[in-house]
N, C-alpha and C positions, 0 to 999 in steps of 0.2 A: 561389476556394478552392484550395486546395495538392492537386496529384495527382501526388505524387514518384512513387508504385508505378504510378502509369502509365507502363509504356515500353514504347516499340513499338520492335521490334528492325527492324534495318534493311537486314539483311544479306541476306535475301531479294527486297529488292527495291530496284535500284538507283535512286537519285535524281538524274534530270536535270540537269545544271549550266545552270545562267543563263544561259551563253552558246551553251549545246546544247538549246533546246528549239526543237522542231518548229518550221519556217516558217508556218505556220498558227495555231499558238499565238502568236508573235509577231507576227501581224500583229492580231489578235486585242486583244492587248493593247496596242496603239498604238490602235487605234481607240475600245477602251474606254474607254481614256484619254483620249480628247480630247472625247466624249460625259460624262463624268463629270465631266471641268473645264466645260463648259457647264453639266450639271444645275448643278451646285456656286454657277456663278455665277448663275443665274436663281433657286435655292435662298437666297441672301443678299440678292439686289435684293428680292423677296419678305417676306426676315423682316425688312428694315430695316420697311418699312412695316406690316406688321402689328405689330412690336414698337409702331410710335409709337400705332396705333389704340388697341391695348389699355391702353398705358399711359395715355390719354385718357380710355379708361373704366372706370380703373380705381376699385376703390369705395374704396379704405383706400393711406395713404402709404405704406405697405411695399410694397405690390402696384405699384404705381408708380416705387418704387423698384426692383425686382426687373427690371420690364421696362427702365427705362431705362438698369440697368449691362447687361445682357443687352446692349441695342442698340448700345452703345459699344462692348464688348467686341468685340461681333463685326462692327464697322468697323474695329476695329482688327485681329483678328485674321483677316478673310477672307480673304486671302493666304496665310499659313500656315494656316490649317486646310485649305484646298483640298489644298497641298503635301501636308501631313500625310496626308490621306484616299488622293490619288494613290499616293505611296511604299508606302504600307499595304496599297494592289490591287498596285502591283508584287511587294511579296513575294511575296504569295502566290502568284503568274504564276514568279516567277523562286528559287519555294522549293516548287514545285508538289511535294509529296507530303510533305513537311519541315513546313511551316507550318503552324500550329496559330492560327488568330483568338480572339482573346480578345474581352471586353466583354458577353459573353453569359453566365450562369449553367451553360449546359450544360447535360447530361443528369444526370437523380439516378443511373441506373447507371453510369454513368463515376465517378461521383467516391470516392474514397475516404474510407470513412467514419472512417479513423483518424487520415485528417488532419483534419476537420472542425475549425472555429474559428469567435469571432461574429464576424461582419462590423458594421463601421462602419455606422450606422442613416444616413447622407447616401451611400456605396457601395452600399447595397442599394435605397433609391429612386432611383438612378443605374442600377444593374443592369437592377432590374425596368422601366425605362422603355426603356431596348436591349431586353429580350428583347420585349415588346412591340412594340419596332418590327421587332424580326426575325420573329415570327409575322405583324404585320403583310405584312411584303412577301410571305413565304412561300405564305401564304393568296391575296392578289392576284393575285398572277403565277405559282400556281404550276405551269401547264402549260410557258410559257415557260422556268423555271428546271429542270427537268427532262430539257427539248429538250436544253440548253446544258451539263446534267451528263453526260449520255451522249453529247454529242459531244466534249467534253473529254476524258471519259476515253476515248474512240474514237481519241485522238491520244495519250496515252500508255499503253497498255496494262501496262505493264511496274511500275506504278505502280497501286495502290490509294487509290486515292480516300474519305473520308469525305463525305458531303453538304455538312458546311460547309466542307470543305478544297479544294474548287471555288473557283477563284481570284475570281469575281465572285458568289458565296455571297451571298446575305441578312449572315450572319456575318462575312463578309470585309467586305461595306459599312460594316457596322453598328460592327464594331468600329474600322474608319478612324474614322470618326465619334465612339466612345467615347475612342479615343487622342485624336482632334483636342481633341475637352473638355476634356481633362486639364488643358491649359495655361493654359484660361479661369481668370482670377484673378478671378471669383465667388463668392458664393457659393452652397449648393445650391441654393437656393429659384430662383436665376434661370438656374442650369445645368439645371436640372429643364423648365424655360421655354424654354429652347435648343431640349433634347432634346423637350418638346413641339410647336414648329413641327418641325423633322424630320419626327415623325411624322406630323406636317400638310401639310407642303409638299411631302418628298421621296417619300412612299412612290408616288403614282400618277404622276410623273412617270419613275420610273425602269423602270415596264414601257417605256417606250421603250428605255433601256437595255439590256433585254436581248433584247426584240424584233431590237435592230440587231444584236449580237451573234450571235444566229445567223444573222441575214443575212451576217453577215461569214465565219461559218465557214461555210453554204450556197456562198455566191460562193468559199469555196478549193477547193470538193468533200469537204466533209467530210458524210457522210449528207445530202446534198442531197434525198433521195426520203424522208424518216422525216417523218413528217407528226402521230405521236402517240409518247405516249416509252413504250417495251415497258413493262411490267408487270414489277419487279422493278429497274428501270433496267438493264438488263443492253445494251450494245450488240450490233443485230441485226447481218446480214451484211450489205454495202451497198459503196458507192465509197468507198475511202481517198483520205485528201487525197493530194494532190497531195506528193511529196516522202519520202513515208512508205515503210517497207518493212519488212524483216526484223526489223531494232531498236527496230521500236516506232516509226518514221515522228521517227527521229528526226534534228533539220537544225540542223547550226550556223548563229546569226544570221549569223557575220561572214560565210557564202555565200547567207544571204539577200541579196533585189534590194533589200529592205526598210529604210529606214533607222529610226534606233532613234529610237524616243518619246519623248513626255514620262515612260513611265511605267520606263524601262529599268532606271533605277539604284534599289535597295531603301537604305533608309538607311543600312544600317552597312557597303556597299559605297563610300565615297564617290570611287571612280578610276571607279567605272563614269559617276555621275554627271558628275563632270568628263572625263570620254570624249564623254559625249553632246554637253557642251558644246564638249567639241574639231570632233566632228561636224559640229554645225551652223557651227563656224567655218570648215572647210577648205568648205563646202557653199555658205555664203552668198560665199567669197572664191576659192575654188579653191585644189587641192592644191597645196601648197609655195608657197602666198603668203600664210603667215601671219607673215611675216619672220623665220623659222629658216632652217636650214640640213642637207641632212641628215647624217645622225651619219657619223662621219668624216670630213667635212670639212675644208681645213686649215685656216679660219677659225673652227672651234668653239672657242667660250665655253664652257666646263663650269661645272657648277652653282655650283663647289664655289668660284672663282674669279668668279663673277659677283655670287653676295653679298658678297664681300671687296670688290668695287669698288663694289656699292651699296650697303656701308657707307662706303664714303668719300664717296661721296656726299649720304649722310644726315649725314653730320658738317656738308656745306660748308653743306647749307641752313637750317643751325641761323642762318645770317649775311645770311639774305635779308632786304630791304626790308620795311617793316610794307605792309599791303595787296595784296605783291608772290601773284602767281599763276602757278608756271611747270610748263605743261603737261607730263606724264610723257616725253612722248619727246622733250622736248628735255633734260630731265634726265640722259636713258639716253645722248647722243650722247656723252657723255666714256667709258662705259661699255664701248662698242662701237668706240672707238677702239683701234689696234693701236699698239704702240711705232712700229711703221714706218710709220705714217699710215696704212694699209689702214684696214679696215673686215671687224670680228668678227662672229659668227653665233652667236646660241644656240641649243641643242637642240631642236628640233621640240616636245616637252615645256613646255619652259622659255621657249620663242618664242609658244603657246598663252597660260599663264599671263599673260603679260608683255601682251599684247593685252587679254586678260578684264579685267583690273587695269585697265588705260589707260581700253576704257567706262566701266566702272562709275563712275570719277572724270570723263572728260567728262559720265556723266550728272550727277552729283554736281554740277562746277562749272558747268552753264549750266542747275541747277534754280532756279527762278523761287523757290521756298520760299523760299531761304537770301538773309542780306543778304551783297553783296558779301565784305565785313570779315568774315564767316566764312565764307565760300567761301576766302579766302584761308589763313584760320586753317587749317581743316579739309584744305586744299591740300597742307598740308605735309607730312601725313599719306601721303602715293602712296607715296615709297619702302620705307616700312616695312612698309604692307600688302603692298608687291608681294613682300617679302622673308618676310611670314610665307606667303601665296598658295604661294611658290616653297616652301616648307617643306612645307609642310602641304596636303593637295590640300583636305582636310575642311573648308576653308574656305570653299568656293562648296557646298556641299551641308548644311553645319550652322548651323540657326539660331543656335544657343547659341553659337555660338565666339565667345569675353570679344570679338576685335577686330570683328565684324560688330555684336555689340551694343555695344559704344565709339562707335563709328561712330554708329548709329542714336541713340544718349543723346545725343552731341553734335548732332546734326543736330536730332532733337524739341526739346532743349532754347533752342533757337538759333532756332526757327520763330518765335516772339514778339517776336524781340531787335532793337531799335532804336539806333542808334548814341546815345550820350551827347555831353551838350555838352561842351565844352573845361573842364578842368579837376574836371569830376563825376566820383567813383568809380564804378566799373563793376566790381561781383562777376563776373557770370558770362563776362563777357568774358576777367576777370583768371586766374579758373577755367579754363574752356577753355584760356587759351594757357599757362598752367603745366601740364595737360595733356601739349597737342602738345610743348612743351619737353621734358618729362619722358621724350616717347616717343624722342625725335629724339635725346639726351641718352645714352640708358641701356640702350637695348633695340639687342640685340647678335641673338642668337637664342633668345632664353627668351621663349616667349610670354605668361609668367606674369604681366610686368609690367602686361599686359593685364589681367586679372585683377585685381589691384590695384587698378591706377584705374579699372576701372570700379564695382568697391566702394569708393572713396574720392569718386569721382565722384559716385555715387547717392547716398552718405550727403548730401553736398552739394545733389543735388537735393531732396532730400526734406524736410531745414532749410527750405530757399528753398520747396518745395510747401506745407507748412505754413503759413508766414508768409504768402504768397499768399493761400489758402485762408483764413485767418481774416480777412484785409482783404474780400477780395470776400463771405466771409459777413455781414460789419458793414454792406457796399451793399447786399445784397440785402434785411438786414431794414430797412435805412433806407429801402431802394425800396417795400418791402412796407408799410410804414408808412406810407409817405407817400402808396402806392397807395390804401390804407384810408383814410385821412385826406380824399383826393378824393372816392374816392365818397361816405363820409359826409357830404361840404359839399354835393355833388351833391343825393344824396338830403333833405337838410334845406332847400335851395334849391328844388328842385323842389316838396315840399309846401309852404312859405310861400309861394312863388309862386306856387299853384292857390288857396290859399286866401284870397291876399290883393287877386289880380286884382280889381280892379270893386269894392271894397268904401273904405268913406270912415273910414276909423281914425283917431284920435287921434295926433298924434307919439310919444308918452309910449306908447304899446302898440304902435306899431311902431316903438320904439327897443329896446321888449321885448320883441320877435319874432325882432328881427334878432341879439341878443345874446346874453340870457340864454337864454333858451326855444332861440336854436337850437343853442347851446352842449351843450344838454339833450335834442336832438334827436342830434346828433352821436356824442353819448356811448352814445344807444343804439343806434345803428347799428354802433359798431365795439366795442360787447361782445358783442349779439345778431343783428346782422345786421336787412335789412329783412322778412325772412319772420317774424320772433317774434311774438308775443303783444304784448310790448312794446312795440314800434312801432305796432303795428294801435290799442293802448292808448292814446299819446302822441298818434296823428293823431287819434284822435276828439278829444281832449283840446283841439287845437290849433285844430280848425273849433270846436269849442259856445265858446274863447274870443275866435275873430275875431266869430262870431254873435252875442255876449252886447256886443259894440260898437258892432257896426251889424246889429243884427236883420233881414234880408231873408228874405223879403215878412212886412211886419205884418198880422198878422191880429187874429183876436178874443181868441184865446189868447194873444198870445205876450208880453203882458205877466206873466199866470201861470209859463208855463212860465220865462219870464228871470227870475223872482223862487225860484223853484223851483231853475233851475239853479248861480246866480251863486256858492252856497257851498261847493259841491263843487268848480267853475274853482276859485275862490281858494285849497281848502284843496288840490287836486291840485297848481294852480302852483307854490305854496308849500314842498309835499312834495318834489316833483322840482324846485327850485334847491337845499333842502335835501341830495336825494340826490348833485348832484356839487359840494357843498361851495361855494354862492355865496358872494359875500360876506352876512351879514344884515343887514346895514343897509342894502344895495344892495336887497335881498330886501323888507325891509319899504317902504324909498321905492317900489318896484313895485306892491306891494300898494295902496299908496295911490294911487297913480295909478292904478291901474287901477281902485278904488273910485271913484274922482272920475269915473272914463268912464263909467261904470255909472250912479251919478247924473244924467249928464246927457242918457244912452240914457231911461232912467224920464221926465225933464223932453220930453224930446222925443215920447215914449208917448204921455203925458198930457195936450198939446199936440194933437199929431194925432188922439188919442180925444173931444178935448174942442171942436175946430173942427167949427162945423153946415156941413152940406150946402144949399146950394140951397131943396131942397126944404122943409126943415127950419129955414130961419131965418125964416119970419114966424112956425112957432109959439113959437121959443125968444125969439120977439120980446117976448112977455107975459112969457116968465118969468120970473124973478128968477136971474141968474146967480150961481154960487157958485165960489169960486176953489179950483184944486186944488189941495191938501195938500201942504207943503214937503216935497219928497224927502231925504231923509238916509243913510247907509248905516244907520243905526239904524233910522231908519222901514223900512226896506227889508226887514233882518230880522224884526222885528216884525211886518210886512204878511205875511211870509212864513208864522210862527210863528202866524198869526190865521186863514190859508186852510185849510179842510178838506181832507183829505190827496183825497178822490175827489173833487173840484172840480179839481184841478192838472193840468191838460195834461200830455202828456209832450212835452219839451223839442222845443223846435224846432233842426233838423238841416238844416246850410247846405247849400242846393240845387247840384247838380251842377254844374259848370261846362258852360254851350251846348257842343255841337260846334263848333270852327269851321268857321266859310265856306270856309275850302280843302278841308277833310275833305267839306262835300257837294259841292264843283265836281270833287273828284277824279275824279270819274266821268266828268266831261267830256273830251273827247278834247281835249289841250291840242298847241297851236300852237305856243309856244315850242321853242327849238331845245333837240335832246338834249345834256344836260351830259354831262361826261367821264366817263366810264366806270370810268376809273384804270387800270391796268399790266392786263396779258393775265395769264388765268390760268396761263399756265406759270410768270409769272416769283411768283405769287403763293403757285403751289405750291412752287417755289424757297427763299420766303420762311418756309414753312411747313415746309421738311424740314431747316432749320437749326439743328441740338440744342447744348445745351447744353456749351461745350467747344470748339467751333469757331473756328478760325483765320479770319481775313477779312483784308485790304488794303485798306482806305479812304483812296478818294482828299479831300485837304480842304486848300483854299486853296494848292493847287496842288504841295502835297507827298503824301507816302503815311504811313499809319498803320497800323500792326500790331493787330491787336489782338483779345479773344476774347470770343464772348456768353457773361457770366458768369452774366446769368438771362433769365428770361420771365417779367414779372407779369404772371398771368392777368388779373386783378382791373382793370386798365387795358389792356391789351393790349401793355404796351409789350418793345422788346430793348434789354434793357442790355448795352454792350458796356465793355471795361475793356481798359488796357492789360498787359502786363508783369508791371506791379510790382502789380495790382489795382486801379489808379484808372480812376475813370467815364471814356472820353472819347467817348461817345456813347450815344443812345437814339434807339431809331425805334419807330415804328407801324408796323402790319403791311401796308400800303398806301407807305407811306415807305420802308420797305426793298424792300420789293419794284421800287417804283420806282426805288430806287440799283440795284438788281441791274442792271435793265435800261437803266439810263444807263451803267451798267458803272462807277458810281460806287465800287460793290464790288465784290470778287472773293474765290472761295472759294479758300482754301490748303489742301491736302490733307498732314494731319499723321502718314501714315500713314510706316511705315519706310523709310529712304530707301535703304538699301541693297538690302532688299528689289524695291522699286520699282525702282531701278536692274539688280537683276538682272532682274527681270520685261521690263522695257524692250530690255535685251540679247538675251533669246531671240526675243521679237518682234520684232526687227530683224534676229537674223539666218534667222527662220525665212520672214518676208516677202521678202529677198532669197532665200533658197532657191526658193521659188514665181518668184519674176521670173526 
């Protein structure tokens, strides 16, 4: 909500500069910051798997849907959201009395009612889930955040504090967090799902957070002896830190011993940011060996003369070799040549830059993602970033800047890309290097062109995402189909062959078992599934007509009951070839055969009821034998149509299939040697944490293959994976990929931003040579 008539005048109370706050407060916030990039990361290793659980049990495809853009989103985006939340606690550290957090609703009395407006109904379920998690923490931890409000403001006295304008606030978190969202390209139902693990995962883990925090101001002597926070937050009388004095204890960083954090640079400072990153460069290399020179020198290269010559340069490599890849600093040696052969120096500044640039492309060119043939592409690209870098510092500190996202579109889009054979057209090849052309070509100093292509570039991806996308939806439903289509043959297989084990059938009814009937079995499996009525309908259907052929065990009845039953089978069978459209003429020759089985089930009856026993044949010896009555399906009817309905058996129902003999010897303790077990459950969990969208490396007949699991049929278990363009070129079981995992048959590719990664890589390299 708008609160223009809120202004807090400022003139009574001066505000610390960023680079004047207390040595205690900056140590402070280094510490914080590197406990908050932990929470942050243990916080997303966390929601990757609870996203995958929930979307597992999830009850409805929306909900399912919901969790799995969530889950992506925030693989892709963990990186920058951490960034994001970090900068977000800098400000507030480095705008201490200034900074106002947003994400929260605020107090009803603060707001002004003449600005009042409706808010957007997906903003205000957005809201009310921040302020919940900010009464959340509040409520938790709130002894601890009250220690750490009155030791704060114990460090700058000079300065009025509000409770949320406390640099590590509930508020100040919560809203890092709300900015971090912003960028989720979701929608709310799964942003709502975000901000639900938050409050799930992050709120009891960050009482650590502030626990350490006043450990860290304890360990400077800031109120080291305050053990409960006064009543009113008012700081009592006690030990001032260390550095502190007349002015409010107030200590320039640059005479702090302290070097500057992750958290130093706020975002819209972006020299502080790339200071830090000078820091850790003179740190990990020592002073004056970043290959400058100091200023006045009579070897200095000035700025203004060094893009002059790294545009000649960018002109020469318009004429390089196709495949060719030539490292940055051998590009720059013509650069740093003097007319007199000497050797030039650029500015301490410009000498930074020129190094930062160099990493980020050696990470770039010896990343495993990329194929060769666009490492080279993408190669040619050094001088011109280093000329926008030397322009612009906002380029190692803004995500958004058009060329760090140019960079990243080309790199994602190129993760997939497999070289073409000789003479095949290749779009995004042709793409890309009309690109790089375009840049090497025409970009002088206007970074706009950037700009440009990378909107001329995306329109392009999005054509080609599209086309993609509809091919690999057509595999998916042909997979899904054809998965459905298994189990139904499955399931139709598996009843005829419980029912038809051990039984002596007629060829002619088991030519119409195997055929029509299971045709008819099929059909209701993959309209209703096997849990329906249907089916449970179809299997009685299917034993009373193997039974009605070969009657097992004959008893006294079961000639009634088979005369009883036989006209329902024929008129059901009849029904259901009817229902998926047999042929009828196919239809009635069945019917007749199967009447002719029937006739000769009754002949065999009448047979076995009419042969004497033993016992029984010297008195049937007297008697006058009388022949039994020719069977007919008309007699048959008629016999039927003649029995008293409470005389009629009810049908006899084919006996159970034995146990077998393995099922009772199971119990015996078996001798045989143990079978294989299959792959270790790490590599199975492996197999199992691989979503949809995923890049892989499959090695196959001794070459490598690109390519991405486009689905997962539940229904079979199988991973479909596709290349590129969308075509199939592989599937596994969940037991088969697992075990490629661990033959190292595959490897995972990590499609996450490459520039980003590469700066991530850089601080970790020169912060671990710092520590050595």
């Amino acid at each position: 909500m708008a609160q223009d008539n809120k202004v807090v005048s400022l003139k009574a109370q001066k505000m610390p500069d960023r680079f004047s706050l207390p040595g205690s407060l900056v140590r402070l916030r280094d510490v914080s910051g590197q406990s908050l990039k932990a929470v942050m990361s243990g916080f997303f290793d966390k929601a990757d798997d609870a996203l995958f659980e929930l979307a597992d049990k999830a009850g409805t495809n929306q909900d399912q849907t919901a969790y799995f853009d969530a889950m992506r989103e925030l693989r892709l985006r963990r990186k920058n959201m951490t960034v994001s939340v970090l900068q977000y606690v800098s400000r507030a550290f480095n705008e201490i009395g200034s900074f106002r957090p947003g994400g929260g609703s605020g107090n009803l009395d603060e707001v002004d009612q003449d600005s009042l407006a409706l808010v957007d109904h997906s903003d205000l379920e957005q809201q009310v889930a921040i302020d919940n998690l900010i009464n959340k923490l509040r409520n938790q931890h709130a002894e601890a955040i009250k220690l750490l409000n009155v030791r704060v403001s114990h460090l700058v006295p000079a300065v009025k504090l509000d409770d949320s304008q406390m640099p590590l606030s509930p508020e100040v978190i919560c809203g890092g967090v709300a900015e971090a969202c912003t960028d989720l390209e979701i929608d709310i139902r799964a942003k709502l799902v975000v901000l639900k693990l938050f409050d799930r995962l992050l709120v009891g883990i960050l009482g650590d957070v502030y626990r350490d925090a006043n450990k860290t101001l304890i360990a400077e002597g800031v109120l080291p002896d305050m053990r409960r926070a006064p009543v009113g937050g008012r700081s009592p009388a006690g030990r001032s830190a260390p550095g502190s004095g007349q002015s409010g204890g107030i200590l320039s960083v640059r005479q702090s011993s302290e070097p500057m954090g992750p958290l130093t640079a706020p975002p819209d400072d972006v020299r502080a940011t790339f200071s830090e990153l000078s820091a850790l460069l003179h740190q990990g290399q020592g002073q004056g060996d970043a290959g400058g020179m100091p200023a006045g020198g009579a070897g200095l290269l000035d700025t203004g003369t060094l893009m002059s010559r790294l545009s000649d340069v960018q002109a020469q490599s318009v004429h390089w070799g196709q495949g060719e890849v030539v490292p940055l600093s051998q590009q720059l040696q013509p650069v740093f040549r003097a007319e007199t052969g000497g050797r030039l120096n650029a500015g301490q500044v410009d000498s930074d830059v020129i190094n930062l640039v160099s990493m980020l492309f050696d990470f770039i060119l010896e990343d495993r993602q990329l194929h060769p043939v666009m490492k080279a592409v993408i190669g040619r690209l050094q001088i011109p970033v280093l000329k926008v870098a030397l322009s612009d510092k906002n380029f190692f500190n803004r995500g958004g800047h058009p060329v760090r996202k140019l960079l990243n579109e080309l790199a994602m889009s190129a993760i997939g890309w497999t070289e073409k054979r000789a003479g095949q057209r290749d779009p995004l090849r042709e793409k890309i290097e009309s690109v790089v052309d375009r840049v090497l070509n025409e970009f002088t100093d206007n970074v706009e062109i950037f700009s440009e292509l990378l909107s001329d570039f995306g329109h392009f991806m999005d054509l080609d995402r599209r086309r993609r996308e509809l091919v690999e939806q057509r595999l998916r439903d042909a997979e899904e189909g054809r998965a459905k289509q298994e189990r139904a043959s499955k399931a139709t297989e598996a009843l005829l062959s419980e029912q038809m084990a051990g039984r002596d059938l007629p060829p002619q009814v088991v030519t119409l078992l195997n055929e029509a009937w299971a045709k008819y079995l099929q059909w209701i499996v993959l309209r209703e599934g096997e849990d329906s009525e249907r089916w449970q309908v179809a299997s009685a259907l299917t034993r009373q007509l193997v039974w009605s052929v070969d009657p097992q065990p004959v008893e006294e009845g079961t000639r009634s009951a088979l005369l009883r039953a036989i006209p329902g089978i024929v008129d059901g069978l009849r029904s259901a070839l009817q229902e998926i459209a047999w042929d009828p003429f196919a239809t009635d020759a069945a019917i007749r055969d199967l009447e002719l089985a029937h006739v000769d089930v009754f002949q065999r009856l009448v047979t076995t009821s009419r042969r004497p026993t033993p016992e029984e044949a010297p008195v049937q010896a007297n008697t006058t034998e009388v022949a039994p009555p020719a069977i007919t399906p008309e007699a048959t009817q008629q016999t039927q149509s003649e029995a008293p309905p409470q005389e009629i058996p009810e049908p006899l129902q084919a006996p159970e299939p034995a146990a077998p003999v393995a099922e009772a010897a199971s119990a015996e303790p078996s001798e045989a040697p143990m079978a294989d077990s299959g792959p270790d459950k790490q590599w199975l969990d492996r197999a199992d944490s691989l979503r949809v969208g995923s890049w892989i490396e499959l090695i196959r007949d001794g070459g490598k293959i690109r390519c991405k699991l486009a689905a997962f049929i539940k229904a079979t278990g199988k991973y479909i994976f596709v290349n590129r363009s969308g075509a199939k070129v592989a599937e596994y079981q969940r037991e088969d990929l697992a075990t490629a995992l661990a033959a190292e048959e595959i490897t995972m590719l990590d499609d996450g931003l490459i520039f980003d990664r590469a700066l991530e890589s850089i601080i970790d390299n020169l912060r671990s040579s710092r520590k050595d």
